[in-house]
C-alpha positions as CSV (number, residue, x, y, z in Angstrom):
1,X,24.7,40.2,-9.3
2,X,26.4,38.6,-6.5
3,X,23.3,36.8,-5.3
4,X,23.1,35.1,-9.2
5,X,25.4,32.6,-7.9
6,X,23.6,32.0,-4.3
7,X,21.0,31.3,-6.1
8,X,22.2,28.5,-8.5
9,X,23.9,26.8,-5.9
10,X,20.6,26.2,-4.0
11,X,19.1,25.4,-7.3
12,X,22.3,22.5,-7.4
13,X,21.6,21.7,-3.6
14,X,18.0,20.9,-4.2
15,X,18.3,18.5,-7.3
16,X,20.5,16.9,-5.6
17,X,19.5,15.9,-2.6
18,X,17.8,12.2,-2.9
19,X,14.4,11.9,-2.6
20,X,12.4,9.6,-0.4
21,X,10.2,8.5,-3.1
22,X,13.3,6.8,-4.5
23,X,13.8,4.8,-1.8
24,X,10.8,3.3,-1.9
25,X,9.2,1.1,-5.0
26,X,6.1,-1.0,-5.1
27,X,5.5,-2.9,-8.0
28,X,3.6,-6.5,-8.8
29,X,5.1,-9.8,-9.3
30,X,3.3,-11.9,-11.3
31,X,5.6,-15.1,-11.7
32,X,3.8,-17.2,-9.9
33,X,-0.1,-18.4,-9.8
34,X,-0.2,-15.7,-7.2
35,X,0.4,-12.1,-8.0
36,X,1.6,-10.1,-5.1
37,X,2.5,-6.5,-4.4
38,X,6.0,-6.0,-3.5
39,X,7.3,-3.1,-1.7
40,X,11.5,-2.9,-1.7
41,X,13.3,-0.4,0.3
42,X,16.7,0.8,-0.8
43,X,18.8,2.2,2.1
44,X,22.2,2.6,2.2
45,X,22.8,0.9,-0.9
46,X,21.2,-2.9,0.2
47,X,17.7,-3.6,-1.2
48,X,15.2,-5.4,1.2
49,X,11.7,-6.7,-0.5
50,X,8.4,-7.2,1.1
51,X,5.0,-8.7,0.1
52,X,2.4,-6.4,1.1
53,X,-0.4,-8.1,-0.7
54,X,-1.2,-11.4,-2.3
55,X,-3.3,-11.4,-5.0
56,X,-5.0,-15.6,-3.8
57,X,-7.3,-17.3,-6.6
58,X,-9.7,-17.6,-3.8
59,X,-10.8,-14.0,-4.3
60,X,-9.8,-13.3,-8.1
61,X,-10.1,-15.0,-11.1
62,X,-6.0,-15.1,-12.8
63,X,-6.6,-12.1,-15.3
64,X,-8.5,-10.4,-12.4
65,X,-5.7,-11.1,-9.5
66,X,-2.6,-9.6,-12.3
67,X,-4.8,-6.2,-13.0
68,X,-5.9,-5.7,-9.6
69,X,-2.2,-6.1,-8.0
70,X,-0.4,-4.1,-11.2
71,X,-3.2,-1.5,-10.7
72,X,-2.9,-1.9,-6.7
73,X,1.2,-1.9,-6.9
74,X,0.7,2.0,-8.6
75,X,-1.9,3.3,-6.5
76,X,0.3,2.1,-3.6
77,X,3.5,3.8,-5.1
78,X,1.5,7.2,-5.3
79,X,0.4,6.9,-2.2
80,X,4.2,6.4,-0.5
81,X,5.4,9.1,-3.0
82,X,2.5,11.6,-1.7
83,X,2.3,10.5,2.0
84,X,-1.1,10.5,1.7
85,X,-2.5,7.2,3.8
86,X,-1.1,5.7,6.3
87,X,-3.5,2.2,6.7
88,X,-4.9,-0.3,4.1
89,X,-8.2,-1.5,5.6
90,X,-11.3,-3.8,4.4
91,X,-14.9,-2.0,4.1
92,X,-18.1,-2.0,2.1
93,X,-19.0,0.5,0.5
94,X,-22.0,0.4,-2.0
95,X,-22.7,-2.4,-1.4
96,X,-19.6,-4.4,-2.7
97,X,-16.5,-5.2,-0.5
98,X,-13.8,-3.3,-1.0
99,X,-10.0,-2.7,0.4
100,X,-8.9,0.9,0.5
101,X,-6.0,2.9,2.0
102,X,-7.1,5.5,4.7
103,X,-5.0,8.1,6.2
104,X,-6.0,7.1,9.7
105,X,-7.6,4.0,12.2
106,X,-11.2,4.7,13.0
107,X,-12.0,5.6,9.3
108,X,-13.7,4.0,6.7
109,X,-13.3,3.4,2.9
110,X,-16.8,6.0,2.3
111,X,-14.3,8.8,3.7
112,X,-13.6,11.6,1.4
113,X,-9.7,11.0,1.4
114,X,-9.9,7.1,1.4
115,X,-8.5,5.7,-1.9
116,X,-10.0,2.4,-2.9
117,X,-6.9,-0.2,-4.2
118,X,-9.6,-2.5,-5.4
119,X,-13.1,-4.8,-5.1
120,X,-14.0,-8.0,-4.0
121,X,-17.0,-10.4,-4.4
122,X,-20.1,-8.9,-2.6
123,X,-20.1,-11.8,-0.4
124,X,-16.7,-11.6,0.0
125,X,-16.0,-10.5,4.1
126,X,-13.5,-7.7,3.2
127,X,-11.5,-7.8,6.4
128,X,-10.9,-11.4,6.4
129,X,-10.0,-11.1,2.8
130,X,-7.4,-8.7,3.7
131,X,-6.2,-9.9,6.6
132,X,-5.6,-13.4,4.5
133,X,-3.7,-11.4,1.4
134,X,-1.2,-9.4,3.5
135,X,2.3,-10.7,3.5
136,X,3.6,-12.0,6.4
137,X,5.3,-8.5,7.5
138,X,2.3,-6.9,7.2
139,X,0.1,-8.5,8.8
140,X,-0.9,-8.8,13.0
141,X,0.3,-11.7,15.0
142,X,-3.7,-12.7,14.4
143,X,-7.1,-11.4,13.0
144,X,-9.3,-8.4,14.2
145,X,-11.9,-9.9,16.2
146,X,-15.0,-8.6,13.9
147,X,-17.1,-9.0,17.3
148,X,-15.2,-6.0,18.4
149,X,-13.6,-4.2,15.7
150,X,-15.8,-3.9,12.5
151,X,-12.8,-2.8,10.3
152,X,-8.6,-4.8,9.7
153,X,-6.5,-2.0,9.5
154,X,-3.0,-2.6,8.5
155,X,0.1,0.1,8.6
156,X,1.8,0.7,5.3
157,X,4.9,2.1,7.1
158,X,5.5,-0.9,10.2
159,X,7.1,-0.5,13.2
160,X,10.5,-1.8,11.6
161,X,10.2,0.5,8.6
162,X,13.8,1.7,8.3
163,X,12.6,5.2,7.4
């Protein structure tokens, strides 16, 4: 009987405690003639927003650009919820060009656990393209060299990520 109330109270203790997917949300702007994926944080009370990824006309048509970032923006939120992936990178796979988060460097988008956001034209050089979307926060002081490194790989949790 006594260990009824034990019991409750760490029921209480774990609802309460806030959750970390919380404190992140990703979702997709689309009031301008570029859609982008926005990340905000929420610590401590203050907001702080980020572009992850823009969504440029070079690469989509306008109905194309807002279903691939609103589609992009969720897969993105599951994947900070979960924890699952770690790196958004440019591959092909199948023949078409593709970016896709991966849970590690070195790995492609063909890996078993590699979650493709979204497609690009065939001709389309998937790296450049996603090294040309990412928001300025996101993205390295310059370009992979694609003599050297086949693959862009970008972290979804940077260095200043206050979590």
């Amino acid at each position: 009987m006594a260990t009824a109330p034990i019991l409750a109270m760490g029921v209480m203790l774990a609802v309460s405690v806030p959750s970390r997917a919380s404190s992140v949300q990703v979702s997709c702007k689309t009031d301008t003639t570029t859609p982008k994926v926005i990340v905000s944080l929420v610590k401590d009370g203050s907001t702080q927003s980020y572009t992850i990824l823009n969504f440029l006309p070079k690469y989509f048509s306008a109905m194309n650009g807002v279903q691939n970032c609103q589609n992009t923006a969720k897969s993105l939120q599951n994947i900070y919820e979960t924890g699952d992936s770690e790196y958004l990178t440019g591959d092909r796979l199948n023949d078409q060009s593709v970016v896709c988060a991966v849970e590690r460097r070195g790995i492609g988008c063909n890996h078993y656990n590699a979650k493709v956001l979204f497609t690009l034209k065939p001709v389309d050089n998937p790296s450049q393209a996603l090294y040309e979307m990412l928001g300025s926060d996101f993205k390295q002081a310059k370009p992979s060299n694609t003599r050297t490194l086949s693959r862009t790989y970008t972290n979804t949790k940077p260095f200043w990520w206050p979590f």
